[in-house]
C-alpha positions, 0 to 999 in steps of 0.5 A, spaced: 425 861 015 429 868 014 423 872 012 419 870 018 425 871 022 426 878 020 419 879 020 418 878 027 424 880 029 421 887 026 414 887 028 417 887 035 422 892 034 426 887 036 433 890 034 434 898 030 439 899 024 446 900 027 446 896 034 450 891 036 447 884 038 450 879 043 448 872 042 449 867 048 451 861 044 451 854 048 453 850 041 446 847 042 441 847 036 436 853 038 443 857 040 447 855 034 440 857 029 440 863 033 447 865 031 446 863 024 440 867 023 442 873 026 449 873 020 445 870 015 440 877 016 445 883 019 445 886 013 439 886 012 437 889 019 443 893 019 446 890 026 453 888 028 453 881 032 458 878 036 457 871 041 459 869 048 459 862 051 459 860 058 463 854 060 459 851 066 464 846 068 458 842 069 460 836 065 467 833 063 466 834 055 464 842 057 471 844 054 469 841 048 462 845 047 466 851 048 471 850 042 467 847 037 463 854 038 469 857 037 470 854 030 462 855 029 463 862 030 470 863 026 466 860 020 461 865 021 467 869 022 464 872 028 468 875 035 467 870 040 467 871 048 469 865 052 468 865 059 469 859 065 464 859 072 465 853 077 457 852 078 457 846 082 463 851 087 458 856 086 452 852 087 454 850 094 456 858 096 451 860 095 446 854 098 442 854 092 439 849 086 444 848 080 439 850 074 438 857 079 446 858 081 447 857 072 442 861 071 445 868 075 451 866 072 451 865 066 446 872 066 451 876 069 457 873 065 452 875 059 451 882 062 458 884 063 461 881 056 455 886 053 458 891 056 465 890 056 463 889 047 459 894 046 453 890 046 446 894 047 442 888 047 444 880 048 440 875 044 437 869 047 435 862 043 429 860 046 424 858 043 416 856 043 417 849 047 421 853 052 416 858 053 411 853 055 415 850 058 416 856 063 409 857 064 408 851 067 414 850 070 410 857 073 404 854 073 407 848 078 411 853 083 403 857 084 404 864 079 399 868 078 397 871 072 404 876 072 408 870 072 404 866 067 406 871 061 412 867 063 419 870 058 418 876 054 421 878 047 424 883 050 426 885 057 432 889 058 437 888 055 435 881 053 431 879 047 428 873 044 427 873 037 425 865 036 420 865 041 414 864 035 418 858 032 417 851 035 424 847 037 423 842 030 423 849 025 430 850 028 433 843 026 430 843 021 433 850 018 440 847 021 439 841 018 437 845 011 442 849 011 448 844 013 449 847 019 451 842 026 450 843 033 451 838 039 446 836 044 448 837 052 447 831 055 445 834 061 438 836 058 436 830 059 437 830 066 431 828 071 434 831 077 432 838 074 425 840 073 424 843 066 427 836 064 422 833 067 417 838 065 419 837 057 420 829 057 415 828 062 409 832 063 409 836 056 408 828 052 403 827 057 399 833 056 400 832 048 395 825 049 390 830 052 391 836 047 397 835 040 397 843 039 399 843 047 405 847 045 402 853 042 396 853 046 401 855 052 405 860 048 398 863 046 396 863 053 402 867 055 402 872 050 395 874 052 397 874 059 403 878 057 398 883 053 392 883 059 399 886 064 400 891 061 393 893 061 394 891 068 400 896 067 396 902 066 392 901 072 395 900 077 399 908 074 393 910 075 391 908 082 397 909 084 395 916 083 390 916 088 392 911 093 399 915 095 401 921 100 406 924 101 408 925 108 414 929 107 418 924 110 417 917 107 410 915 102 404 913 106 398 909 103 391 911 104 388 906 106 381 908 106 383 909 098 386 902 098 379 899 101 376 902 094 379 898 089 376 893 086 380 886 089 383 884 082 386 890 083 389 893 089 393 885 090 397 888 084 397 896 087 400 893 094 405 889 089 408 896 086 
């Protein structure tokens, strides 16, 4: 696991020698193996690595999950950031979903600890079932194709070193090494939709298709490479479609009217 670990974190140029990564460590198992990895390699890839946890104060026993993080990290003899969010509060402000309301939270809490540590990048644990589960989670709410190529294994400042690994290489690994994790009641919620996704519509589809899972990520990686193909096009076009009338950008239509329809969408996109 470790080799293949460094491996993909190298090919991707995931991390440099001599940078500071922080990890987001909720306690579960895909955070916890993310943690391990990252100290158990630090040497090898010439990298310092601290951690955060949020405290979403979402459910009675979240302050339990918060210290058994701080024993995880004092074993692993890493410096841990703790921080507090009322999501339900921030949620009813804000007139939004739970799952959306964490989320902003949480990378904002993220974002800030990096900064204030010293952090250039922060570490995600997803992983391969997560990425097929944001594709069709995308999939469901209309994406196109951009949206399609779902998470990255990099987007400023966050990386994702695990998305190659299957969630049951993870426990496996932590289950190997001795490593434990806790399991978050709330991921078997039915009211949140990538609950619903991973225990109802994922099982589903692995009666049509086993290998389901890694065929989506597949997908996505590909979508992910046909973008920045895309990418380059549109730069191009750009060129040719925008005048500069002195007091603002114009586009010519007449240029525009030229382009092929798989391409001009995504030109009036940017």
């Amino acid at each position: 696991m470790d080799k293949l670990f460094i491996e993909n974190v190298t090919r991707r140029q995931l991390l440099a020698p001599g940078e500071r990564v922080l990890t987001a460590v909720s306690g579960g198992a895909d955070s916890v193996a993310l943690l391990v990895l990252l100290q158990r390699n630090a040497q090898s890839l010439g990298i310092e690595v601290a951690a955060a946890h949020l405290d979403h104060g979402m459910r009675p026993e979240s302050g339990e999950d918060a210290e058994f993080v701080r024993r995880l990290c004092a074993e692993l003899d890493i410096p841990l950031c703790v921080g507090k969010r009322d999501i339900p509060k921030l949620s009813r402000i804000d007139k939004e979903g739970l799952e959306a309301s964490a989320r902003r939270a949480r990378r904002e809490f993220l974002m800030e600890t990096a900064a204030t540590r010293g952090c250039v990048k922060v570490a995600l644990g997803h992983h391969r079932g997560d990425q097929a589960e944001t594709l069709l989670h995308r999939l469901l709410r209309g994406s196109g194709s951009s949206g399609l190529s779902a998470m990255q294994p990099w987007s400023p400042p966050f990386i994702r070193p695990l998305l190659p690994f299957a969630r049951e290489q993870l426990q496996e690994f932590l289950a190997e090494h001795g490593w434990p994790f806790i399991e978050d009641a709330s991921n078997r919620d039915p009211r949140f939709t990538r609950n619903r996704i991973r225990h109802q519509l994922l099982p589903l589809l692995e009666n049509f298709n086993p290998r389901i899972e890694e065929h989506l990520c597949r997908l996505s990686e590909r979508l992910s490479e046909e973008e920045a193909f895309w990418r380059e096009r549109e730069d191009e076009a750009l060129k040719g479609v925008l005048l500069d009338r002195g007091d603002g950008l114009s586009l010519s239509r007449g240029q525009l009217l030229e382009l092929h329809p798989a391409l001009l969408p995504r030109v009036l996109r940017r």
